[in-house]
py3Dmol code that shows the C-alpha trace and the ligand (Angstrom):
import py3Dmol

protein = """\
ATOM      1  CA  UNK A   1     -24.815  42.749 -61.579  1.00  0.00           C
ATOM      2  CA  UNK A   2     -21.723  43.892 -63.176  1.00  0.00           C
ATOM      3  CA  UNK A   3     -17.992  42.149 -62.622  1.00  0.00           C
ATOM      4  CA  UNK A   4     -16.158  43.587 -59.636  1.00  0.00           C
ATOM      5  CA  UNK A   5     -12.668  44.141 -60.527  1.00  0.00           C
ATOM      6  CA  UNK A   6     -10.394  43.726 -57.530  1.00  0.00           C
ATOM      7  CA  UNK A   7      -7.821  46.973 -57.812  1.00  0.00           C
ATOM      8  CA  UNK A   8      -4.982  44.153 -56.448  1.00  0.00           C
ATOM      9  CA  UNK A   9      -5.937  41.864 -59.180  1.00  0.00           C
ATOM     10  CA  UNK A  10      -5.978  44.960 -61.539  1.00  0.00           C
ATOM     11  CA  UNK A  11      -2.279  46.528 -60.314  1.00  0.00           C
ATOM     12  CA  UNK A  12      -0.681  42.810 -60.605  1.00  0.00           C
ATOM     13  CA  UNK A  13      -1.826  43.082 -64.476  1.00  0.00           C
ATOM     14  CA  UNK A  14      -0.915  46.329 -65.277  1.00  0.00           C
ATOM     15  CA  UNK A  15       1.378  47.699 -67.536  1.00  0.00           C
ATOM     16  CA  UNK A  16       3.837  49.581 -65.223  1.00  0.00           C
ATOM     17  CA  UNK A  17       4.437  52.450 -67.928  1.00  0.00           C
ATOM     18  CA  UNK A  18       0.624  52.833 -69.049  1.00  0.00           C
ATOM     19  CA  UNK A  19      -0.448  56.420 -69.746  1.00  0.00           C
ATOM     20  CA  UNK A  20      -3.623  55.864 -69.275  1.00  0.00           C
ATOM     21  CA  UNK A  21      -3.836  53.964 -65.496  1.00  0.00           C
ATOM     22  CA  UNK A  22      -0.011  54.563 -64.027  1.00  0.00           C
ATOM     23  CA  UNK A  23       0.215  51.236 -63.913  1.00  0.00           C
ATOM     24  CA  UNK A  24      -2.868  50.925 -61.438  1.00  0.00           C
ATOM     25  CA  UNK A  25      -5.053  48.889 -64.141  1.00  0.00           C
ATOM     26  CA  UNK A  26      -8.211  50.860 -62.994  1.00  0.00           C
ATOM     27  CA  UNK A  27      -9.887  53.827 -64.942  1.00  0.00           C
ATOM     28  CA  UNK A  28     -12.535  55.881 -62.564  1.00  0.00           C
ATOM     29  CA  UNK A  29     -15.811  55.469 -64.567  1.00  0.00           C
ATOM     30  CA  UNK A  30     -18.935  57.319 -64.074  1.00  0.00           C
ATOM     31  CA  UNK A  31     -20.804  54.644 -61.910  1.00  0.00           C
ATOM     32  CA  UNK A  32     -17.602  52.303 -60.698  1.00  0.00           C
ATOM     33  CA  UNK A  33     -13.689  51.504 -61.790  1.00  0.00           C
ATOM     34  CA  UNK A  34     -12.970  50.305 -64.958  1.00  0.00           C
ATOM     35  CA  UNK A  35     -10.260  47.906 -65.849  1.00  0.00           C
ATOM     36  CA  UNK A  36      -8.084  49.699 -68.312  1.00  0.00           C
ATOM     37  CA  UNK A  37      -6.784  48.883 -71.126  1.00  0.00           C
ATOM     38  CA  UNK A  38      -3.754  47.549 -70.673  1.00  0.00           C
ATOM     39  CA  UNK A  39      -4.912  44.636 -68.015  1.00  0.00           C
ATOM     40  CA  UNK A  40      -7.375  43.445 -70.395  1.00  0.00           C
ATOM     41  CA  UNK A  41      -4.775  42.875 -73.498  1.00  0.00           C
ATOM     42  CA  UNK A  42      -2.693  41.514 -70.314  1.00  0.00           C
ATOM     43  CA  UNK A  43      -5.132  38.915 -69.960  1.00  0.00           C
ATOM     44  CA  UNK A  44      -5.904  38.207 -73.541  1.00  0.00           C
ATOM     45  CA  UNK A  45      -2.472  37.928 -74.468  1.00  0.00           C
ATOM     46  CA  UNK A  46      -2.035  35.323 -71.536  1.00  0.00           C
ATOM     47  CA  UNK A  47      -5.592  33.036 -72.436  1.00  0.00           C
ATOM     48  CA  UNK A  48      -4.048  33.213 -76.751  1.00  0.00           C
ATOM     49  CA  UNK A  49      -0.074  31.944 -75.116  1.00  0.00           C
ATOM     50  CA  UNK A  50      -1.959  29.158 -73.797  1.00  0.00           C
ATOM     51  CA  UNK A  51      -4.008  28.724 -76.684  1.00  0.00           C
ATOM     52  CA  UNK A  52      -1.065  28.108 -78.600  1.00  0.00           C
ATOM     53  CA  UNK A  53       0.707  26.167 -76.408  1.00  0.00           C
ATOM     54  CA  UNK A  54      -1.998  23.512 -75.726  1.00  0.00           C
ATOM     55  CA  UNK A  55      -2.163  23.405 -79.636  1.00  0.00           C
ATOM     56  CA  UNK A  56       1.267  23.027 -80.094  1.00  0.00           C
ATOM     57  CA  UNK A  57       1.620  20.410 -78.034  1.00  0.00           C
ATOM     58  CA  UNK A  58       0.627  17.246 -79.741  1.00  0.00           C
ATOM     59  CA  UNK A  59       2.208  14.787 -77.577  1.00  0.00           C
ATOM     60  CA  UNK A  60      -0.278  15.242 -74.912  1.00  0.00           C
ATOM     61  CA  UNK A  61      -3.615  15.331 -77.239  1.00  0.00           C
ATOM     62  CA  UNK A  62      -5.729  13.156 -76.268  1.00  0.00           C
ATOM     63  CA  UNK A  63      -4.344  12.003 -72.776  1.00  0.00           C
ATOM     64  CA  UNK A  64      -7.523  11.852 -70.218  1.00  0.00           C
ATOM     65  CA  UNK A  65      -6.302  13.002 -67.145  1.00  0.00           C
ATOM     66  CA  UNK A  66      -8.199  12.662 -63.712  1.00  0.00           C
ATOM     67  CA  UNK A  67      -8.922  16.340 -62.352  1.00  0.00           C
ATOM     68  CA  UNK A  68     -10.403  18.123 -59.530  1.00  0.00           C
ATOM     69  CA  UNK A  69     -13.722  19.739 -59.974  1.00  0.00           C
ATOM     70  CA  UNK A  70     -14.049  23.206 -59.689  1.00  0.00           C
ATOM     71  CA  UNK A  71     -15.392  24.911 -56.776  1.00  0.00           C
ATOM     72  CA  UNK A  72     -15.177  21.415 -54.973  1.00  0.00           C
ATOM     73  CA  UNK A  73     -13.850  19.651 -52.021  1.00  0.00           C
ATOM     74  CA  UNK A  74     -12.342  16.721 -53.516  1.00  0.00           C
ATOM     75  CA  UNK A  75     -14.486  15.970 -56.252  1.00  0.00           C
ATOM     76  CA  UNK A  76     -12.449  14.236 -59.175  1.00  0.00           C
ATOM     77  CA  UNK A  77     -13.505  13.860 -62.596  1.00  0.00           C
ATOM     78  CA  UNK A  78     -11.951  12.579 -65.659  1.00  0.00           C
ATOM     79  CA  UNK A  79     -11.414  15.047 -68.639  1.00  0.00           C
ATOM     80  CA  UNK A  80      -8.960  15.978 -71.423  1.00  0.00           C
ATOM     81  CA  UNK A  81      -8.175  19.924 -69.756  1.00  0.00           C
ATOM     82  CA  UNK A  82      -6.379  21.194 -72.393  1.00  0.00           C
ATOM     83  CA  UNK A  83      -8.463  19.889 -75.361  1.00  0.00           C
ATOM     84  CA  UNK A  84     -11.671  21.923 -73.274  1.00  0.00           C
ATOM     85  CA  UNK A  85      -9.994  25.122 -72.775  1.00  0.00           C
ATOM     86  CA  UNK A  86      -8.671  25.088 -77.005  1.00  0.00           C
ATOM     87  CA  UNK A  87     -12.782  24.779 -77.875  1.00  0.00           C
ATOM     88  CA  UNK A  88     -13.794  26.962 -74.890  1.00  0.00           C
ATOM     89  CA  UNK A  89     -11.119  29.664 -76.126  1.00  0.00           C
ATOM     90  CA  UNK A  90     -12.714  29.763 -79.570  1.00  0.00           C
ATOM     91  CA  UNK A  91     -16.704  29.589 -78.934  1.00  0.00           C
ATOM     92  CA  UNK A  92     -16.068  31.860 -76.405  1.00  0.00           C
ATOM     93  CA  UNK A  93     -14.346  34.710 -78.913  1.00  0.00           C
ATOM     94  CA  UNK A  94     -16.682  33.379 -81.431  1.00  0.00           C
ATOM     95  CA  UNK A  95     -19.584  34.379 -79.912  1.00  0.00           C
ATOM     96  CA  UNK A  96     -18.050  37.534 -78.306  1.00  0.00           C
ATOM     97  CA  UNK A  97     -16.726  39.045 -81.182  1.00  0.00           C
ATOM     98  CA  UNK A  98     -19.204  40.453 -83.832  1.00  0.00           C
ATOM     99  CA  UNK A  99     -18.786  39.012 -87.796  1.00  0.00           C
ATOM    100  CA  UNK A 100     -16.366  41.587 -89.082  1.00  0.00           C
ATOM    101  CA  UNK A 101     -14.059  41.283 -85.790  1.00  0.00           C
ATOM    102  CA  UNK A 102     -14.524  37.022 -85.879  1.00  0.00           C
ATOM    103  CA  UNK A 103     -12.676  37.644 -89.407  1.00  0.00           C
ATOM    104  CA  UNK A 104     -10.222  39.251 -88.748  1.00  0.00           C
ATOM    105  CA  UNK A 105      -9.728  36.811 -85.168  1.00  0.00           C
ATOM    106  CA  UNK A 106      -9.354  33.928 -86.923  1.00  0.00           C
ATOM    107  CA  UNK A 107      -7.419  35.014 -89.758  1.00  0.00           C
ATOM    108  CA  UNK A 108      -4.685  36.939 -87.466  1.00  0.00           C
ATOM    109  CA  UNK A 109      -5.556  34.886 -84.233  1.00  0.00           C
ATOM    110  CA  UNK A 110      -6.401  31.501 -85.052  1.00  0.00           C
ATOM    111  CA  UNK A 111      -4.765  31.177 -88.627  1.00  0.00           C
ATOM    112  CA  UNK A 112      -1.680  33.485 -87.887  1.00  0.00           C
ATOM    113  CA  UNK A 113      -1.572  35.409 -90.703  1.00  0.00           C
ATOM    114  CA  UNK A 114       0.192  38.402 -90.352  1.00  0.00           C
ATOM    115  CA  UNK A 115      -0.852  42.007 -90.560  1.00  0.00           C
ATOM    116  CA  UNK A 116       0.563  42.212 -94.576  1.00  0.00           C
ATOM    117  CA  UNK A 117      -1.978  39.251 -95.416  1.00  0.00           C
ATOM    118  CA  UNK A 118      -4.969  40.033 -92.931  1.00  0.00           C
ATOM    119  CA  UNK A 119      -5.087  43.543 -94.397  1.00  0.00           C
ATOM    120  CA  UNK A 120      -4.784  42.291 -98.365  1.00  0.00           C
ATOM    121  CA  UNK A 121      -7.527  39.884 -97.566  1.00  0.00           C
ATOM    122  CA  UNK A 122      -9.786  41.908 -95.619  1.00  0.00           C
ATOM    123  CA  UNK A 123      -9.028  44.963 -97.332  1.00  0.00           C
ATOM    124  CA  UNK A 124      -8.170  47.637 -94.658  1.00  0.00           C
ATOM    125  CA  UNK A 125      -4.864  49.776 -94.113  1.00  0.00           C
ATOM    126  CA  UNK A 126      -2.102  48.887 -91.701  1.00  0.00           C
ATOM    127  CA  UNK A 127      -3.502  51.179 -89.343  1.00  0.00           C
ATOM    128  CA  UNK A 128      -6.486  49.975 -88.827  1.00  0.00           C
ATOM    129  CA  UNK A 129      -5.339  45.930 -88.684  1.00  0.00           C
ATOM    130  CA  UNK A 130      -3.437  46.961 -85.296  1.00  0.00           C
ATOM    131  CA  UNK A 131      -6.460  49.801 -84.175  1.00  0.00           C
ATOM    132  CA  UNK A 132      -9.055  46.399 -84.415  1.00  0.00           C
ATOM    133  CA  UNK A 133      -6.176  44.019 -83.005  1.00  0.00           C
ATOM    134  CA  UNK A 134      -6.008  46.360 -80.331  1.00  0.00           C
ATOM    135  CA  UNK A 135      -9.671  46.421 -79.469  1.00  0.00           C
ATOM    136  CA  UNK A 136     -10.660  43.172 -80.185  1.00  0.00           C
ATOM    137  CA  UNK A 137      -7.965  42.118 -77.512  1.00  0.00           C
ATOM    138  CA  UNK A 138      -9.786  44.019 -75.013  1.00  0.00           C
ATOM    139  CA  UNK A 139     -12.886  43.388 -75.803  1.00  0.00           C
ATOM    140  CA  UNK A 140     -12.080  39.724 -75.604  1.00  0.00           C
ATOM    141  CA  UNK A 141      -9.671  40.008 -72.220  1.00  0.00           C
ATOM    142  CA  UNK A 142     -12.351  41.137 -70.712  1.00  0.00           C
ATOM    143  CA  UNK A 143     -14.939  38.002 -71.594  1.00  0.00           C
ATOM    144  CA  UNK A 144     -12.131  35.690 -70.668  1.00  0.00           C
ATOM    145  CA  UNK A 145     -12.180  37.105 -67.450  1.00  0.00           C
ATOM    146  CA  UNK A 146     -15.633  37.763 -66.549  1.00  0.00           C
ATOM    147  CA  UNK A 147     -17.214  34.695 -68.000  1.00  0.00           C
ATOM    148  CA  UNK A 148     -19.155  32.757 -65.679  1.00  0.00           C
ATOM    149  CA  UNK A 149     -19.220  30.759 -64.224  1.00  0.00           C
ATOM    150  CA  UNK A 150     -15.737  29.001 -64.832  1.00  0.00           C
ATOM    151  CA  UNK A 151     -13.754  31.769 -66.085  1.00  0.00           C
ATOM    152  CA  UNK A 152     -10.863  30.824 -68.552  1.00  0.00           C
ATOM    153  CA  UNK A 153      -8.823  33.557 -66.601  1.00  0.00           C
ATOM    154  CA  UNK A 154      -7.054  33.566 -64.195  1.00  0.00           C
ATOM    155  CA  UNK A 155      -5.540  29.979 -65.975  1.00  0.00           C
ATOM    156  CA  UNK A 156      -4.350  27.926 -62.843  1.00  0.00           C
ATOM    157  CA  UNK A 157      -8.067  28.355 -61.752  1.00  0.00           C
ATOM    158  CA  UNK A 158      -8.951  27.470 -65.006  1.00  0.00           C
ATOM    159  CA  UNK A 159      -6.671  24.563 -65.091  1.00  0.00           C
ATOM    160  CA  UNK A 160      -7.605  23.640 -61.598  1.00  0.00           C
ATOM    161  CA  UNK A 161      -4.537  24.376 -60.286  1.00  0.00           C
ATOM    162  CA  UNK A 162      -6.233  26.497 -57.206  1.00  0.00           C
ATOM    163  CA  UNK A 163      -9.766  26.798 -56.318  1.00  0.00           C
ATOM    164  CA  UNK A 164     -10.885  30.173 -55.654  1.00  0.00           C
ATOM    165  CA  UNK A 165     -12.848  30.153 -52.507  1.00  0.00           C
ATOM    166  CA  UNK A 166     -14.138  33.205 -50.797  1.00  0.00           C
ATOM    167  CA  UNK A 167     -12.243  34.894 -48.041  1.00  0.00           C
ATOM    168  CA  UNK A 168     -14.247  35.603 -44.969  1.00  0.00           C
ATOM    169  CA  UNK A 169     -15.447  39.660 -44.993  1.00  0.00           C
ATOM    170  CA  UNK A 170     -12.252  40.968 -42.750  1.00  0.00           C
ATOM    171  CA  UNK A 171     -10.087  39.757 -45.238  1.00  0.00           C
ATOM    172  CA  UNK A 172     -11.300  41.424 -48.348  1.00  0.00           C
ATOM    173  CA  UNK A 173     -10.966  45.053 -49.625  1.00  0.00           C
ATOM    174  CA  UNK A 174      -7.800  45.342 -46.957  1.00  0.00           C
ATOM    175  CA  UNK A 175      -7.254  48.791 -48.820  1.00  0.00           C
ATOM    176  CA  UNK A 176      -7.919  50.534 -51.756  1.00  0.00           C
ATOM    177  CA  UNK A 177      -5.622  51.837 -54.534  1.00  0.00           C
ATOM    178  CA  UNK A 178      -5.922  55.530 -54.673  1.00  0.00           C
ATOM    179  CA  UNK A 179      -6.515  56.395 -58.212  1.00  0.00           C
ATOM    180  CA  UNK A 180      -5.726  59.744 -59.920  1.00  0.00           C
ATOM    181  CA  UNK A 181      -8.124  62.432 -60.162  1.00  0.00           C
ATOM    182  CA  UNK A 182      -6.953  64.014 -63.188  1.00  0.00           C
ATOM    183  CA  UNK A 183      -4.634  61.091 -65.128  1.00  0.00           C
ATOM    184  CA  UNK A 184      -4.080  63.638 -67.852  1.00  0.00           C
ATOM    185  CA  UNK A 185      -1.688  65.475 -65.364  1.00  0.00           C
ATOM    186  CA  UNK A 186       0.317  62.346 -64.321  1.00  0.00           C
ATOM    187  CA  UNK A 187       2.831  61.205 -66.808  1.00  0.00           C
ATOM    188  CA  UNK A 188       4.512  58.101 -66.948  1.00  0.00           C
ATOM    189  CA  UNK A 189       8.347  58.609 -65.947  1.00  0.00           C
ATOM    190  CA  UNK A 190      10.475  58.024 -68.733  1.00  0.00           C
ATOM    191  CA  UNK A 191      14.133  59.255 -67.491  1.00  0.00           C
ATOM    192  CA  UNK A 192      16.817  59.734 -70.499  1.00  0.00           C
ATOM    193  CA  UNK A 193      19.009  57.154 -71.075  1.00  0.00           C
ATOM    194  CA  UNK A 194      22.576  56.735 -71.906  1.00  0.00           C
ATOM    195  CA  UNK A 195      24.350  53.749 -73.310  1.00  0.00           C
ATOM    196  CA  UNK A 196      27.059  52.902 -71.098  1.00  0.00           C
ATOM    197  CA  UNK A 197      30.144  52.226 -72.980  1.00  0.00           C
TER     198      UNK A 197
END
"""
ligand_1 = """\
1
ZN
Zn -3.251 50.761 -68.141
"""
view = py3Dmol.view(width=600, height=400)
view.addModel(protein, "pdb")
view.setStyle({"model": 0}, {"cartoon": {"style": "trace"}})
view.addModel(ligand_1, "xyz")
view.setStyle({"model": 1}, {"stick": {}})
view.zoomTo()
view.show()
């Protein structure tokens, strides 16, 4: 069964000046609504902050911390949270991404190396560092968010923060966001501006 994307969760990621959605996160596809682009780098770009700010903060490695278990009522365990989600957030791109794209993740990604070095090393142009950048952020946005069955998006879920339980039938699809027909024939607004002395 494929992921249901909520058109809420979807419009909450959105870019609000996306060409391609309107800032409604869903593309119409054939057989059901498609996340677009922009929501998935969203979500990437959210799962690699916290990547780099669990790594970044070594004054808390190591501390064992006593959690609540996901899905649970009250069910405590004992882990080191931010240590997981560092290893989940690179076996899970690992095995995502195919060999070429794992390259160019962990050089860019993982190893920050910058577009000048990640293109001398792997030998492509500037053009196609940010085209791959650009797709292996979706492709990974959406893994983050559809893995299951513990997600690593959204984080507080992740984190334990809240526990995602599911609402009784009344209270779900309340409405639907109406998407365009024809997107080509929508364009974002982009008034002209004027500096204001
Ligand atoms: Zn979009």
């Amino acid at each position: 069964m494929s992921f249901d994307w909520s058109s809420s969760e979807a419009v909450g990621l959105a870019r609000v000046s996306c060409a391609h959605c309107l800032g409604i996160g869903l593309r119409r596809g054939r057989a059901q609504d498609n996340p677009c682009g922009c929501v998935l780098r969203k979500i990437f770009r959210s799962c690699y902050a916290r990547f780099r700010a669990c790594g970044s903060k070594e004054k808390h490695m190591g501390r064992v911390r006593l959690e609540v278990m996901k899905g649970s009522d009250g069910n405590y365990c004992w882990g080191m949270k931010e240590e997981e989600y560092m290893a989940d957030f690179c076996l899970v791109s690992k095995r995502a991404l195919e060999e070429e794209e794992y390259q160019l993740f962990r050089f860019h990604f993982l190893l920050g190396a910058d577009w000048k070095l990640c293109c001398r090393r792997l030998k492509m142009d500037r053009g196609s560092f940010f085209h791959n950048v650009y797709r292996i952020e979706q492709k990974l946005g959406r893994v983050y968010r559809e893995l299951q069955p513990h997600a690593l998006f959204p984080l507080d879920e992740y984190f334990g923060g809240t526990v995602r339980k599911a609402l009784p039938e009344g209270y779900t699809n309340v409405f639907e966001w109406p998407l365009p027909i024809n997107p080509e024939r929508f364009r974002a607004l982009r008034p002209p501006i004027r500096k204001v002395a």
